[in-house]
C-alpha positions in Angstrom: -13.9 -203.8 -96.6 -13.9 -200.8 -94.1 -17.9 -200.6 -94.3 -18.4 -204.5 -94.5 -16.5 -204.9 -90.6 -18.6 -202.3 -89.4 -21.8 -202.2 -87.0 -25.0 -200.8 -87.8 -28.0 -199.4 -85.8 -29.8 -203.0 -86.8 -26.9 -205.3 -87.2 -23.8 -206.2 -85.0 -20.4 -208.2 -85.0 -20.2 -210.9 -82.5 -17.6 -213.0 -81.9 -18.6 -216.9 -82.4 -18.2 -217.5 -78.3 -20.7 -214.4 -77.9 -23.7 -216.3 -80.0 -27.0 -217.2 -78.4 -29.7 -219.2 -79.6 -32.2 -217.4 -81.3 -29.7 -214.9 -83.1 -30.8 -214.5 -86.7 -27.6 -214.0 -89.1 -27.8 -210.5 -90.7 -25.3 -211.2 -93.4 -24.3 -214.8 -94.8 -21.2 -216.7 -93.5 -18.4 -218.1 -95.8 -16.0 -220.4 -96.4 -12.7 -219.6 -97.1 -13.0 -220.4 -100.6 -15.7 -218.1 -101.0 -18.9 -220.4 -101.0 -21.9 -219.8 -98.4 -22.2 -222.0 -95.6 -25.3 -220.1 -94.3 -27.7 -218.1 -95.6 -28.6 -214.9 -94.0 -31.7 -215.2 -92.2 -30.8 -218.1 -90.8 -31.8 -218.9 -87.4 -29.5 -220.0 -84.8 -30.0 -223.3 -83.0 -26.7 -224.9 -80.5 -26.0 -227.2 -83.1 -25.5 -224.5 -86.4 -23.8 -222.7 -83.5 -20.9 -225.1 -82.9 -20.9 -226.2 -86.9 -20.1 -222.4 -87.4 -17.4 -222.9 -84.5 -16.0 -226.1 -86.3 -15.9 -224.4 -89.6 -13.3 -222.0 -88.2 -15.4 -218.9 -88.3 -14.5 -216.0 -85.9 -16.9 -213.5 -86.0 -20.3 -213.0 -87.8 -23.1 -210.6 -88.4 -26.5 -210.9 -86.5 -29.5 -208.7 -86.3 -29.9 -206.6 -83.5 -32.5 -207.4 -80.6 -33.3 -206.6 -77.4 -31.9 -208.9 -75.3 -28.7 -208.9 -77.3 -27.8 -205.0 -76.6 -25.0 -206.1 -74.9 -23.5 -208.5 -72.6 -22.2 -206.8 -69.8 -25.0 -205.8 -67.4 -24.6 -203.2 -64.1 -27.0 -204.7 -61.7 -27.7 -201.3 -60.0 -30.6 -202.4 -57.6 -30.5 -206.0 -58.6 -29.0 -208.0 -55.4 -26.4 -210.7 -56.3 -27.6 -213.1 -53.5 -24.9 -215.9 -52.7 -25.4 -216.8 -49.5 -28.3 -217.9 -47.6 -29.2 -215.6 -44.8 -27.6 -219.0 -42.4 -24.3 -218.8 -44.3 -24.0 -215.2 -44.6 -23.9 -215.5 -41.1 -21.1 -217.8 -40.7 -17.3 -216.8 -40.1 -15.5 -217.8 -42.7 -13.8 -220.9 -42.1 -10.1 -220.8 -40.4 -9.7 -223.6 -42.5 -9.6 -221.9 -45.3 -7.7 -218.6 -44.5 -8.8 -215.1 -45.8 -8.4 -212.9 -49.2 -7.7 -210.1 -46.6 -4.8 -208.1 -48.0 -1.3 -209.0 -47.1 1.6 -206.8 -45.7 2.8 -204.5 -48.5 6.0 -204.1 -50.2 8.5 -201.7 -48.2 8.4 -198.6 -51.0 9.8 -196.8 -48.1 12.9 -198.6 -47.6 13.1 -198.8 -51.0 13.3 -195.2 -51.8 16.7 -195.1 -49.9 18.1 -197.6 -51.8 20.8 -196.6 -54.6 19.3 -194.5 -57.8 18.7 -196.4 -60.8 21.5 -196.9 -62.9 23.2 -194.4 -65.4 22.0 -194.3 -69.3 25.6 -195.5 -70.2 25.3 -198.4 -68.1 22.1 -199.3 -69.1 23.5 -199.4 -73.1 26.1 -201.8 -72.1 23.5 -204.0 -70.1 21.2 -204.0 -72.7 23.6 -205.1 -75.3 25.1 -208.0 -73.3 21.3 -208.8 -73.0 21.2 -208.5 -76.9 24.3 -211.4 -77.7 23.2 -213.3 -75.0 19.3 -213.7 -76.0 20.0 -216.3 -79.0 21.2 -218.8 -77.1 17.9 -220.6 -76.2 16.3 -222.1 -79.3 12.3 -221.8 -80.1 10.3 -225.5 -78.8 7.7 -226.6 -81.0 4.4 -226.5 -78.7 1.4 -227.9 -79.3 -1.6 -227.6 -76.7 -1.9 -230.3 -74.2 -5.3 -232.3 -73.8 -6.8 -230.4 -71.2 -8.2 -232.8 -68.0 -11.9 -233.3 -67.8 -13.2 -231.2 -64.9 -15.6 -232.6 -62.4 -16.9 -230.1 -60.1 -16.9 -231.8 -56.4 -17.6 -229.1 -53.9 -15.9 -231.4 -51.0 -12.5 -231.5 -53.4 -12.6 -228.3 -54.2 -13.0 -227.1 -50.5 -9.9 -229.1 -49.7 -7.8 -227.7 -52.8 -8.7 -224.6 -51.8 -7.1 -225.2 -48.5 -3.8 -226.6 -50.0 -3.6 -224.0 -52.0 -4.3 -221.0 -50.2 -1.9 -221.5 -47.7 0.7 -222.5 -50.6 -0.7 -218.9 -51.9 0.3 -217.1 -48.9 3.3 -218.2 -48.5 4.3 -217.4 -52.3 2.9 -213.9 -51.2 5.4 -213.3 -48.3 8.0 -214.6 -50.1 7.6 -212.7 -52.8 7.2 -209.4 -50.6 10.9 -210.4 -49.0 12.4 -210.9 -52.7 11.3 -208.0 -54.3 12.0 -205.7 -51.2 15.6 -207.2 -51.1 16.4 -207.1 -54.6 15.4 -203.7 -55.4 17.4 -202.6 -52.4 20.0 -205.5 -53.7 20.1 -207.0 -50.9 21.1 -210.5 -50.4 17.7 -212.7 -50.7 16.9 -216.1 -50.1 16.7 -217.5 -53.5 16.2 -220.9 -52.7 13.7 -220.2 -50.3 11.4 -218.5 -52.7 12.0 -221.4 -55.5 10.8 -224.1 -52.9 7.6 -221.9 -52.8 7.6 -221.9 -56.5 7.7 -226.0 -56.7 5.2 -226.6 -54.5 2.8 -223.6 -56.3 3.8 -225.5 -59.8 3.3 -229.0 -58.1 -0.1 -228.6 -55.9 -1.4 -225.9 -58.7 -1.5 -228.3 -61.4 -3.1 -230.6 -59.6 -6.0 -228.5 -58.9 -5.7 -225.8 -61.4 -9.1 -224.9 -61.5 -8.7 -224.2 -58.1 -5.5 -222.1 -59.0 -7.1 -220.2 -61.4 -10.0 -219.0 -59.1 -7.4 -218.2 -56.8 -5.6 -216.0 -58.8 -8.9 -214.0 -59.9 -10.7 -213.5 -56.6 -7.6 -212.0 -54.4 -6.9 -208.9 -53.8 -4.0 -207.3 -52.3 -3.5 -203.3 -51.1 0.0 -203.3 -52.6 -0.9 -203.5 -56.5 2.9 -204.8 -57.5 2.3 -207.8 -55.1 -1.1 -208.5 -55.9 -0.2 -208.1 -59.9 2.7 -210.3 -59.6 1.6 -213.0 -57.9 -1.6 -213.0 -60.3 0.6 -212.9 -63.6 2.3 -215.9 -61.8 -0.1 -218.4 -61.3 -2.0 -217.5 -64.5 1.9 -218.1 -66.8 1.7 -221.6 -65.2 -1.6 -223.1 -66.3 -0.8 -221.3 -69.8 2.9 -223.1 -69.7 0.8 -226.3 -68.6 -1.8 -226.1 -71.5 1.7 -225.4 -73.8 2.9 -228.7 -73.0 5.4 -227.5 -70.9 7.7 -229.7 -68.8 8.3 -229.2 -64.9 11.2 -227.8 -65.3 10.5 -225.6 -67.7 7.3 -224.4 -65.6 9.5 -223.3 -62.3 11.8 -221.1 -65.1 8.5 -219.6 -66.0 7.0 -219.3 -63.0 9.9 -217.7 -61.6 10.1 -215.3 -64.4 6.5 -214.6 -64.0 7.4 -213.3 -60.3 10.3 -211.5 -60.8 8.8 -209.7 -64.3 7.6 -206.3 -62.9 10.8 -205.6 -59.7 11.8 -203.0 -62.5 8.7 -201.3 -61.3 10.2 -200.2 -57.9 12.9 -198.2 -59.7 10.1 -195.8 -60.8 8.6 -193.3 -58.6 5.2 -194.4 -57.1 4.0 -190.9 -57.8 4.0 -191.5 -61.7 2.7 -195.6 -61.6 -0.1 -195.0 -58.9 -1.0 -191.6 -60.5 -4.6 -190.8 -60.4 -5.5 -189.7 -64.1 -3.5 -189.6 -67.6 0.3 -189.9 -68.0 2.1 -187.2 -69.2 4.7 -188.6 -72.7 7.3 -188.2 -69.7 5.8 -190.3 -67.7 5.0 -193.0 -69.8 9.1 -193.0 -71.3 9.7 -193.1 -67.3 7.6 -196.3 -67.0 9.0 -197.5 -70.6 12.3 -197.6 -68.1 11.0 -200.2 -66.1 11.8 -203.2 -68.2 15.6 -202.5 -68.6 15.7 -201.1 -64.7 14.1 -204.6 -63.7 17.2 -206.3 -66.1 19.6 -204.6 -64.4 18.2 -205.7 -60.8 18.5 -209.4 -61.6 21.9 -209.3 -63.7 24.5 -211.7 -62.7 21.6 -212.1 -59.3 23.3 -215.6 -58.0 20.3 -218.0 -58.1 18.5 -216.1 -60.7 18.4 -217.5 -63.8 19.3 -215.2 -66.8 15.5 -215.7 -68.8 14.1 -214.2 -65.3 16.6 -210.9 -66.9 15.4 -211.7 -70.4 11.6 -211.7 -69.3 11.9 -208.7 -66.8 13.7 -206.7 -70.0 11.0 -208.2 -73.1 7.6 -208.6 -71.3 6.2 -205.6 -73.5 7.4 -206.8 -76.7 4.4 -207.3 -78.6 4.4 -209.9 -81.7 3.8 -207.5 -84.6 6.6 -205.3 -83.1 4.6 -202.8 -81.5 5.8 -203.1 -78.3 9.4 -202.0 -76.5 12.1 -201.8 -75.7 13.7 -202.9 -79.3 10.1 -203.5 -81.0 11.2 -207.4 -81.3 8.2 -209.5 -83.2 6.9 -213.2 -83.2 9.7 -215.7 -82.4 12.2 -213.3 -81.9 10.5 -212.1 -78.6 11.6 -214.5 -76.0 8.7 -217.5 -75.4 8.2 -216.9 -71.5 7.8 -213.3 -72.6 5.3 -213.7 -75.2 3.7 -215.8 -71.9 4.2 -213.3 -69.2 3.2 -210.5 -71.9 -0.3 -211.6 -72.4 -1.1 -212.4 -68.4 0.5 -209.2 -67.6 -2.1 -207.3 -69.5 -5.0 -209.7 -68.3 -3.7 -209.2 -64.6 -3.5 -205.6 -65.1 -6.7 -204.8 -66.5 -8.5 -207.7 -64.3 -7.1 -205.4 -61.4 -8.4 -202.2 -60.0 -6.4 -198.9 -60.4 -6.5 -195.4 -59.0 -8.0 -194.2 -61.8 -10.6 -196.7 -62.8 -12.9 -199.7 -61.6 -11.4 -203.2 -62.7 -12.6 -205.1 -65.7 -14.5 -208.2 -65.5 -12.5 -211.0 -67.2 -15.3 -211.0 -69.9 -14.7 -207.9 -71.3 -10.5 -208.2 -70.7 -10.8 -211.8 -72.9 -12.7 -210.5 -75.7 -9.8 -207.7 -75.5 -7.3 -210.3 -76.0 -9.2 -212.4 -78.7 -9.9 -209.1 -80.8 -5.8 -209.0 -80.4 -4.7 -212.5 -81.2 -3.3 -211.8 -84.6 -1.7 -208.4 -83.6 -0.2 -208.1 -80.5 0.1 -212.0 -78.4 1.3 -214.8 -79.7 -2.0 -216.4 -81.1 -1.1 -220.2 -79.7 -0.6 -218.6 -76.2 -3.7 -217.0 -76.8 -5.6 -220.6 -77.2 -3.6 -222.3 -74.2 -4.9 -218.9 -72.3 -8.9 -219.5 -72.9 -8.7 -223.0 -72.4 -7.1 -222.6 -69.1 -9.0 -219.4 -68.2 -12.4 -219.4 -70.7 -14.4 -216.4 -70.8 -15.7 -216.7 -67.8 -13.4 -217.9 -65.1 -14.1 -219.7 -62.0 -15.6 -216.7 -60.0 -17.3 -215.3 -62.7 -21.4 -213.5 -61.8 -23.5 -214.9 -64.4 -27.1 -214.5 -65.4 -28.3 -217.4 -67.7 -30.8 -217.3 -70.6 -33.7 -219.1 -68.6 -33.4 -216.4 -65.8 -31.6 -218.2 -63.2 -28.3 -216.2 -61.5 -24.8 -217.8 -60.3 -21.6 -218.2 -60.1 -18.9 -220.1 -62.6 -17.3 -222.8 -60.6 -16.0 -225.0 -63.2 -14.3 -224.1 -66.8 -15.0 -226.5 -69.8 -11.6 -226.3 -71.2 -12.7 -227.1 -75.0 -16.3 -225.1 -74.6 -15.0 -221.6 -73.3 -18.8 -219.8 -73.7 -20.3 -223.1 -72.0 -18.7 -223.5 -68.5 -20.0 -225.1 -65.3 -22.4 -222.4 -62.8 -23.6 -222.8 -59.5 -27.4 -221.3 -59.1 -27.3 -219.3 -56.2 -30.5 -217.5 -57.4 -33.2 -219.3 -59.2 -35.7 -218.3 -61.9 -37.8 -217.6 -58.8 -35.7 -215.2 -57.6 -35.6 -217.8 -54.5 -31.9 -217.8 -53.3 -30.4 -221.5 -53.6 -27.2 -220.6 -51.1 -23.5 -222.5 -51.6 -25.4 -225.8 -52.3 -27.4 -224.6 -55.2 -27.2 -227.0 -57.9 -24.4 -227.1 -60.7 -25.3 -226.6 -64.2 -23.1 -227.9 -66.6 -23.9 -225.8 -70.0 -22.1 -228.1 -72.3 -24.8 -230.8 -71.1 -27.8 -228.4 -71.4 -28.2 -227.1 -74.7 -31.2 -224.9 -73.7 -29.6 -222.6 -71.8 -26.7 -220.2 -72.3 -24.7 -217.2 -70.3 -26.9 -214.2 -71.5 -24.6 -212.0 -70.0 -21.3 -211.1 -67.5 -22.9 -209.6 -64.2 -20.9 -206.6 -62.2 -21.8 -206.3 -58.5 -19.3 -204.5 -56.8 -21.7 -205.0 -53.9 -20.2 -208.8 -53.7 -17.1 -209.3 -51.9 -14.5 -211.4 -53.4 -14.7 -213.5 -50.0 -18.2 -214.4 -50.6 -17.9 -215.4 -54.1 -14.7 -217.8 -52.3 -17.0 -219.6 -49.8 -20.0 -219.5 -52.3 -17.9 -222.1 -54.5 
């Protein structure tokens, strides 16, 4: 079985999502009773390729060809274009605000505050924690019927607005919570769940515009930016969960409060430039029971925010800590918060390394679904994300360039692009046209496009 999952020089493993036409299957694939569904040798058209998707089928073996050495392509002197010359020109609208950074946590202030809490202390917490976690029973869930998505460049321009500023706001508020609670401080609770209502409210109303929020800013102060992301990307997975409103601002506010255990730990070890020592990785271990102890008995704070903050890296075969909890036992929002945290984290630059694009973070995930997340908050995730989020640089299979601006919930391969460059090589500007993929069978994503040259605020106007 070993040799049978494992690539050749001529023959690779591709996910079902990752399948062009034209791929020619190396080996044949089979039914789970054993029979053969296709021969190998057979030639891929869209139609065998979503039979093999309604079959069930994960992953299969193709041949090896040129255009299929990988997906992931660094454009080196290939310019991105997604502007006109005109619009490049442009400010960018007031209207709209910026993705400029915003003012960082005070780790200073911070710093002063009172040492992290005692080991004996910490025992007692955790086992209060412990007793107290059966209390909420598992919900069933079953994955809400995502909406149909209709990209309108007008409505998104005007959900962008709503939610930007909503956006901002959640930002500073956030800054004020965090600073204050890890100094514990008295905070304005109520003024920070306001925030969360109207993120929850206005988000799901224009989620896709959420989502591309969440994956195009970028903040200087990496908790802030992480914890805002991890936030808005918990509520469209609670939303494609099925989850009611109520249950959403929990989450959501769980979501935000998940990493404060963070600031207990020195930003020497978490900003370090290079590989963690085994100390330093038990130090950061700490950071889950540290951020438990900052919310405990917080009035306002519910006590799931403590259970979340204290779980978010149990993983569901048990792999995870601080107890090495698996599958229902771990805590729902934390399974939730768990999964984002990782896509948020490895979405996100570090000192040490270039951020991922969301391609190669998903397929991450997906190769992880039966191990480590929960795999039904791994579905709501893809429908609510796809592979290629809103944002994404794509190069398509008839040569054409653009940007994603438009997820097909059920078809996460085949999403909605804006040409910005055409098969030319003629730049098309913001009004290029939209390409639906699920209505053009032709034409696929050939492959994810890195261009650091591209600014996150020009991908923003260019959709």
């Amino acid at each position: 079985m070993g040799e049978e999952a494992t690539n050749t020089p001529e023959i690779e493993q591709k996910f079902v999502f990752e399948l062009l036409t034209g791929d020619i299957l190396a080996r044949p694939v089979f039914a789970r009773d054993g029979h053969v569904l296709l021969d190998a040798g057979a030639y891929l058209t869209t139609d065998l390729i979503s039979r093999i998707e309604t079959w069930g089928v994960d992953t299969v073996f193709v041949k090896k060809t040129a255009d299929s050495a990988g997906l992931l392509e660094e454009t080196g002197n290939q310019e991105i274009v997604l502007l006109s010359e005109e619009e490049a020109k442009e400010p960018f609208l007031l209207s709209l605000g910026t993705l400029e950074p915003e003012e960082p946590i005070e780790w200073e202030e911070i710093s002063k505050a009172e040492p992290p809490p005692s080991e004996e202390k910490m025992e007692v917490l955790e086992e209060e924690i412990e007793k107290r976690q059966p209390q909420r029973k598992p919900v069933e869930r079953t994955l809400a019927a995502p909406p149909p998505i209709v990209y309108n460049r007008r409505e998104f321009r005007e959900a962008k607005r709503v939610l930007h500023e909503v956006h901002r706001q959640v930002v500073n508020e956030s800054r004020i919570a965090i600073s204050n609670l890890a100094r514990r401080k008295e905070t304005n609770v109520m003024a920070l769940r306001r925030l969360i209502v109207r993120l929850v409210d206005d988000g799901l109303a224009n989620h896709n515009v959420l989502g591309a929020l969440a994956n195009l800013t970028r903040f200087d102060d990496q908790l802030l930016s992480h914890t805002v992301s991890t936030t808005v990307y918990s509520i469209l997975v609670g939303y494609m969960l099925g989850m009611k409103r109520e249950e959403l601002f929990e989450l959501a506010e769980s979501a935000l409060l998940h990493d404060i255990g963070m600031s207990r730990i020195s930003p020497d070890v978490w900003k370090k430039q290079g590989r963690l020592t085994d100390d330093e990785l038990l130090e950061i271990q700490k950071h889950t029971i540290f951020g438990a102890d900052l919310l405990h008995n917080i009035p306002g704070i519910t006590f799931v925010s403590e259970i979340v903050a204290y779980q978010h890296h149990e993983r569901y075969d048990g792999s995870g800590y601080p107890k090495g909890r698996r599958g229902i036992a771990i805590n729902e929002y934390a399974r939730i918060v768990g999964l984002v945290d990782v896509y948020a984290a490895m979405t996100a630059p570090r000192p040490w390394r270039e951020r991922l694009l969301s391609y190669e973070v998903m397929k991450h995930i997906l190769a992880s679904s039966s191990s480590l997340f929960d795999p039904l908050v791994v579905k709501a995730f893809l429908r609510c994300m796809s592979l290629y989020p809103v944002g994404s640089l794509v190069e398509l299979t008839n040569g054409s360039k653009g940007v994603v601006v438009a997820a097909n919930p059920l078809y996460p391969y085949r999403p909605q692009v804006k040409i910005t460059q055409e098969t030319s090589g003629k730049v098309a500007g913001s009004d290029g046209d939209v390409v639906n993929l699920c209505e053009e069978p032709s034409i696929s994503i050939l492959r994810a496009i890195r261009d650091e040259n591209v600014s996150n605020d020009a991908i923003w106007r260019a959709i």
